[in-house]
C-alpha atoms as an extended CHARMM CRD file, in Angstrom:
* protein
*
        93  EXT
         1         1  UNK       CA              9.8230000000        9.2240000000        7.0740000000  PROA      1               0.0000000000
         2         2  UNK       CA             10.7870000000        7.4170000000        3.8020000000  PROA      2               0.0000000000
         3         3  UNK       CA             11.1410000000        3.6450000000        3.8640000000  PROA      3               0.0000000000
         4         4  UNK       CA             14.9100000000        4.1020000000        1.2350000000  PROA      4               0.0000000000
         5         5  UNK       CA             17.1330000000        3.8330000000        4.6830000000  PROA      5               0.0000000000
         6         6  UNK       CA             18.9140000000        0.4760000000        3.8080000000  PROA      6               0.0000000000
         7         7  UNK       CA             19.3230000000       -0.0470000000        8.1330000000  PROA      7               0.0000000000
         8         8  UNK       CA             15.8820000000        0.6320000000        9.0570000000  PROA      8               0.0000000000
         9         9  UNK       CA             13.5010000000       -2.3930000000        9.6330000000  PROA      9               0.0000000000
        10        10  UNK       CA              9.6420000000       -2.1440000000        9.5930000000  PROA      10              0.0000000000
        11        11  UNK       CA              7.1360000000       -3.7200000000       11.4100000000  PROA      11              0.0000000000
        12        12  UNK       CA              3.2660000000       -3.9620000000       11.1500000000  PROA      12              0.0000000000
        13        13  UNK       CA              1.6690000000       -2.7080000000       14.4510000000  PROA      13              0.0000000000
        14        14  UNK       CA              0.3990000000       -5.1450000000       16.5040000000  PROA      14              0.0000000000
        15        15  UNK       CA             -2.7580000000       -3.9920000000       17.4070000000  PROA      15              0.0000000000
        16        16  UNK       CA             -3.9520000000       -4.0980000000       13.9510000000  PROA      16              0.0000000000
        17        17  UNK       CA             -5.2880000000       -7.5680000000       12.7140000000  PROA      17              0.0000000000
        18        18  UNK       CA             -6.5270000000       -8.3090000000        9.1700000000  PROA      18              0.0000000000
        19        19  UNK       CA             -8.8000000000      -11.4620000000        8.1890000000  PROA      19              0.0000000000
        20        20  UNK       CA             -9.1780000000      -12.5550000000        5.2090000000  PROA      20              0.0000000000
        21        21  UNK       CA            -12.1960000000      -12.4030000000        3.0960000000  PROA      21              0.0000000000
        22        22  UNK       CA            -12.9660000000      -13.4590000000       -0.3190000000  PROA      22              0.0000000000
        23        23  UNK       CA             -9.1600000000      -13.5140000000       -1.4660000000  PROA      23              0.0000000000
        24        24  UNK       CA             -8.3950000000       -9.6780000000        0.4210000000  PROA      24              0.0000000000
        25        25  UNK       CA             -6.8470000000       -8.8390000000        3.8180000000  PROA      25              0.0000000000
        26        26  UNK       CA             -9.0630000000       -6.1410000000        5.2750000000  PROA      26              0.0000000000
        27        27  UNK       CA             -8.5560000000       -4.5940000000        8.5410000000  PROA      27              0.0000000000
        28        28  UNK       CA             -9.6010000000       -1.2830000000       10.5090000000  PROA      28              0.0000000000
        29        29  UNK       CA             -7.0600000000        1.4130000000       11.2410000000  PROA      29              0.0000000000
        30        30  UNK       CA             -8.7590000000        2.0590000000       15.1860000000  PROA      30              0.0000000000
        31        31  UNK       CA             -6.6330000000        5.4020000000       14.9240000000  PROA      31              0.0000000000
        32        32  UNK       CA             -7.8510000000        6.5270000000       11.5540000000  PROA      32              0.0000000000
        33        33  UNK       CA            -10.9120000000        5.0410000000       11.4790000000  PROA      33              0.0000000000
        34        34  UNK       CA            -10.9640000000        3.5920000000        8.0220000000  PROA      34              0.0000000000
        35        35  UNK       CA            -11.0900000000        0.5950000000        6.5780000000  PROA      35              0.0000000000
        36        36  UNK       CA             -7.8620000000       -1.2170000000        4.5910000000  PROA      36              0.0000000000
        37        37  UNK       CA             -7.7980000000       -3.9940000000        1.8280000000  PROA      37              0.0000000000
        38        38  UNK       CA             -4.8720000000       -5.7660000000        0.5490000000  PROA      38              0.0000000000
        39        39  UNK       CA             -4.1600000000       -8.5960000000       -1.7850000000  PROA      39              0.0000000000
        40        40  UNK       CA             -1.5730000000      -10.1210000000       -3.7580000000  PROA      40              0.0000000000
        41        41  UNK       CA              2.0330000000       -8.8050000000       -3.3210000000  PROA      41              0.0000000000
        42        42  UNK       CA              0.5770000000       -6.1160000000       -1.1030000000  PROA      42              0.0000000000
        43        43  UNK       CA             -1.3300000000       -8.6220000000        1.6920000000  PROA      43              0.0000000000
        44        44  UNK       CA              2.3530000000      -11.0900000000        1.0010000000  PROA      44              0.0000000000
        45        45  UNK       CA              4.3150000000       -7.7540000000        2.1750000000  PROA      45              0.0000000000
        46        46  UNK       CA              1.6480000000       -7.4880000000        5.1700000000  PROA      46              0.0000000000
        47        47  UNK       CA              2.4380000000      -10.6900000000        6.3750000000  PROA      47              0.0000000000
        48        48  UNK       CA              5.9350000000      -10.4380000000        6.2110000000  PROA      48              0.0000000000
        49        49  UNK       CA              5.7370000000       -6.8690000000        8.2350000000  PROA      49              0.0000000000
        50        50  UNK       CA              4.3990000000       -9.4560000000       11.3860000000  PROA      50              0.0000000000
        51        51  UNK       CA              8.2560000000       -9.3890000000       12.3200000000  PROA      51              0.0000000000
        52        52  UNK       CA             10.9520000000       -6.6600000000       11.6390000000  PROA      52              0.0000000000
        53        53  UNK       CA             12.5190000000       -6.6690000000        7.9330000000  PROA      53              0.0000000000
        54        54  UNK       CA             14.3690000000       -4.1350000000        6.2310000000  PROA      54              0.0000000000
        55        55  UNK       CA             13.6560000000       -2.7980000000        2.4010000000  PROA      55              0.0000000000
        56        56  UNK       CA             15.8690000000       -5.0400000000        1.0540000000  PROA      56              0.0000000000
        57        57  UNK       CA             14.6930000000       -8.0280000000        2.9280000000  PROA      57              0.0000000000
        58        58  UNK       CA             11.2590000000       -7.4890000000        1.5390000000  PROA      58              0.0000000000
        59        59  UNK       CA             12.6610000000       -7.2630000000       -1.6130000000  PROA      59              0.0000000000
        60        60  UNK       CA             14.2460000000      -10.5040000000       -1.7230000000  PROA      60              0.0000000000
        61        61  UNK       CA             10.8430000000      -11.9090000000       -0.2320000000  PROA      61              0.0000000000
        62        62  UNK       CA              8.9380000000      -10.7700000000       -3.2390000000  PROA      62              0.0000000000
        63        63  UNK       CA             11.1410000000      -11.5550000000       -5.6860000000  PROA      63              0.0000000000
        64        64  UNK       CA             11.2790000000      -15.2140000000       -4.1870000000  PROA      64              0.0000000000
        65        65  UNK       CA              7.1950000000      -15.3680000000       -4.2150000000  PROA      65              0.0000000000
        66        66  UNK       CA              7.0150000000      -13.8940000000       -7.4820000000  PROA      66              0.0000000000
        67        67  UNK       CA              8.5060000000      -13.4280000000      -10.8060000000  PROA      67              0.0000000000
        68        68  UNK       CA              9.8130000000       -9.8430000000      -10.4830000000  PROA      68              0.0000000000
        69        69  UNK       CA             13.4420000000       -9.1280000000      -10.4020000000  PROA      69              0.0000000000
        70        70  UNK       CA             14.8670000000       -6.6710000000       -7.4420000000  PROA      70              0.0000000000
        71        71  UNK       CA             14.8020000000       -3.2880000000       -9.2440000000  PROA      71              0.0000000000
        72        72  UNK       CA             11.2190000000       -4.0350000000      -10.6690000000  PROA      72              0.0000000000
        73        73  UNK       CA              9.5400000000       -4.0240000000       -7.5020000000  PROA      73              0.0000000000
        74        74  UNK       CA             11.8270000000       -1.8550000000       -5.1300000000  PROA      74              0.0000000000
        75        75  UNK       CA             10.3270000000        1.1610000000       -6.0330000000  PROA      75              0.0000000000
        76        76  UNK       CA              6.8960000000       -0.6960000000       -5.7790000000  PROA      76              0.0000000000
        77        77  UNK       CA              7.3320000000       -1.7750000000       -2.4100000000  PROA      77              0.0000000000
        78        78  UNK       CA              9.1510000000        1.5310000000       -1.1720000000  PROA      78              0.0000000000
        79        79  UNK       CA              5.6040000000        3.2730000000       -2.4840000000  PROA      79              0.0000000000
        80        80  UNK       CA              4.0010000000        0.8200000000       -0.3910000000  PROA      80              0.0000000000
        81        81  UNK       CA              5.9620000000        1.2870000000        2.6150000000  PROA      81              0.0000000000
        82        82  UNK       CA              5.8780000000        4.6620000000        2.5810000000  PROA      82              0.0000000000
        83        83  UNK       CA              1.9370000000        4.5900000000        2.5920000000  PROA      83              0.0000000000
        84        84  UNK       CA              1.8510000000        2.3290000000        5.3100000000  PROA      84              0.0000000000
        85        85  UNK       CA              4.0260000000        4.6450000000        7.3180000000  PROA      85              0.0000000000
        86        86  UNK       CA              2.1740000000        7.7250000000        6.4650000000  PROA      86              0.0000000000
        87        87  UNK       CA             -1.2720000000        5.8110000000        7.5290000000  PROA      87              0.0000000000
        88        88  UNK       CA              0.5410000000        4.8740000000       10.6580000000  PROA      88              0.0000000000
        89        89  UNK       CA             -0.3680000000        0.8850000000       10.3030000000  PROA      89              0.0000000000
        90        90  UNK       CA              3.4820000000        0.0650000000       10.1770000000  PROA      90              0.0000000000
        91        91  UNK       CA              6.6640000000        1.4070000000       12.2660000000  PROA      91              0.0000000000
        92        92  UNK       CA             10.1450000000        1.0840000000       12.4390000000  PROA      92              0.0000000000
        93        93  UNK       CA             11.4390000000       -1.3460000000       14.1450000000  PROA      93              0.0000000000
C-alpha cells in the first residue's frame, strides 16, 4: 500500500502508545517486537495520526508547524507514511 491516494486517510493504531523521553517518542511495536523512536516532524506527524488525516492534510499540518513549503516535505512525509504502513504501526482509516 502506498500512502500517494489523495482519498485515503491514515490513522496510528491504537494499541500502540509512545512516551516521551529525553525530547523522542519511543514506543514498542507488540507485533514486531521492536522498539520505535521519533522526534521532530516525524513524532509532530505521530501525533497528528491519533485521528484520521489524509496526505494532504498532513501536509498542510507540517507546513503550518514548520517552515517547509508543500512540495518540500510531501515526498518526506509520503516516505514516512509508507514506513509506518509497511511496519504496520499506522492504517487506513
Amino acid at each position: 500500500m502506498t500512502s500517494r491516494n489523495p482519498e485515503v486517510a491514515y490513522v496510528r493504531r491504537p494499541e500502540l502508545h509512545a512516551v516521551e523521553m529525553d525530547g523522542e517518542l519511543v514506543m514498542m511495536g507488540q507485533e514486531q517486537g521492536e522498539y520505535y523512536g521519533m522526534r521532530d516532524v516525524a513524532a509532530s506527524i505521530w501525533h497528528h495520526l491519533a485521528e484520521p488525516r489524509t496526505l494532504d492534510e498532513l501536509v498542510a499540518l507540517v507546513c503550518e508547524e514548520y517552515t517547509v513549503t508543500a512540495e518540500d516535505c510531501r515526498d518526506d512525509i509520503v516516505a514516512f507514511l509508507d514506513d509506518l504502513l509497511g511496519r504496520k504501526l499506522v492504517s487506513a482509516a
